[in-house]
Every structure is written in C-alpha cells, then in structure tokens.
N, C-alpha and C positions, 0 to 999 in steps of 0.2 A: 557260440558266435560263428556265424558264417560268413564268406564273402561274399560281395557283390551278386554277382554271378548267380551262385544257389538261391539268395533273396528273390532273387530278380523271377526264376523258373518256381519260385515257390509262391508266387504274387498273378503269376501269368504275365508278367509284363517285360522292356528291358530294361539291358541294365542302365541305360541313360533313362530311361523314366522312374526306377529305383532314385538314382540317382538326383534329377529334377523336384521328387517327393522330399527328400533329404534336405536338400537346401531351401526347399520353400517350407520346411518346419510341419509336414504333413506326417514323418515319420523322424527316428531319432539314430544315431547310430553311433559307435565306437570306433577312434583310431585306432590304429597298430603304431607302436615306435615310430615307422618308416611309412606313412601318412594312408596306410590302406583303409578302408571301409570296411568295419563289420558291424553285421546284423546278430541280432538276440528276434529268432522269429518266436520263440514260444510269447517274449513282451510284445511283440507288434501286432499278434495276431493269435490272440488268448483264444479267441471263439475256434478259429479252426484246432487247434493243439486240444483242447477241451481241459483249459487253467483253469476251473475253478470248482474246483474241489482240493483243498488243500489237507485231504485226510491222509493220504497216501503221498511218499515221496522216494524218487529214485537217488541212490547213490552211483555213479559212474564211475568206474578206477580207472587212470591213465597210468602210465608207468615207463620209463624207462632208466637203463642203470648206469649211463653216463653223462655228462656236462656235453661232452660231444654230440651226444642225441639229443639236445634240446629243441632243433627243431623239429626231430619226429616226435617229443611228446606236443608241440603247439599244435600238430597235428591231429595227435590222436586225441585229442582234446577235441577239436572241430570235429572230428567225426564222430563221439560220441554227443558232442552237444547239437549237434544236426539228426541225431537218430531219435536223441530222447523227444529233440521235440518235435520233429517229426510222429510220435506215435504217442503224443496230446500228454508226456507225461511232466509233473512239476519234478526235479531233477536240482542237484548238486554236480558239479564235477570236482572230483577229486584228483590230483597230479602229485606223481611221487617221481623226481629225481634222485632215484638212489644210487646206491655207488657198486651194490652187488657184489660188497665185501662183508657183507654178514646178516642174518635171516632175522633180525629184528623188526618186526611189522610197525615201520615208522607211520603207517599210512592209518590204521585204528584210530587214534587222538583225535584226527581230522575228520573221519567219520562220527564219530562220536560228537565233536564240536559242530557238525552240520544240522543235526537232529536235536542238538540242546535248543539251537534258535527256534524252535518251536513254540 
C-alpha cells in the first residue's frame, strides 16, 4: 500500500485528482488508523504491474526486533510493497515484529501459510 503521493506519480496525475477519482468511486482505497489514504497499485492497475499470471508468487520479509520500531516496520512494508509492484510481480508481504531474544524463525509458519492459499 502506498500513499497518496506515490499513487498520484504512478497514475501521472495529482494527488487531488487521485484524490477526486477516490471519492467519485473511479478507483478504491484503504484508510490508515489515523484517516490517511492508501493505495494497492498492483489492484488498481493489474495491466501496467503485468497481474495476471498467477503461476509465480513473491514473498517479501519485513522485520523488525522491537515494539518500539513498529513504525519502521509499517514502513518497510510500503517499501517493499511499492517495489513488488512496481516490477509487475503478484507478492505477499510478510512482517515479523520480533523481540531479538532468540533465533527461532517465527516468520516460516507465515510463509508457509501464504503459499497454502493457492
């Protein structure tokens, strides 16, 4: 999910006409908690991303190993979910808030469980 902004340079348009599309029901978007706008561009714009072929899928790992960093992982979340689909691919994100007190790969189960929906 991206913001405004990146939608907006990824549309060619701004972001009040991002914007204007949203509210007139031309395009669809997600709030954040705190009422922001995001976009899913691989859903709004399958054809440029190249969605359809669902033979091949990426896993993306976020990570970070405190409670304290949970806004750098909401982050590195947008950044890897603006890269995947940026280069046309269908993608999972996966996010591990770990605690970085012991090397147990909490994060496999959820790879595993993204690949079962198959």
């Amino acid at each position: 999910m991206v913001r405004i902004g990146e939608a907006a340079k990824t549309f060619g348009a701004s972001s009040e006409t991002v914007r204007r599309w949203e509210i007139s029901g031309k395009i669809s978007c997600e709030r954040t908690p705190g009422g922001q706008r995001r976009y899913d561009l691989a859903a709004l714009r399958p054809d440029k991303f190249g969605i359809d072929s669902p033979t091949r899928r990426t896993v993306a790992y976020a990570r970070v190993s405190s409670h304290d960093q949970s806004a750098d992982l909401e982050r590195q979340q947008q950044v890897l979910e603006l890269y995947c689909a940026k280069q046309g691919w269908t993608f999972d994100i996966v996010a591990d808030l770990g605690s970085g007190m012991n090397d147990h790969c909490l994060f496999r189960p959820l790879i595993w469980q993204s690949f079962a929906q198959e």
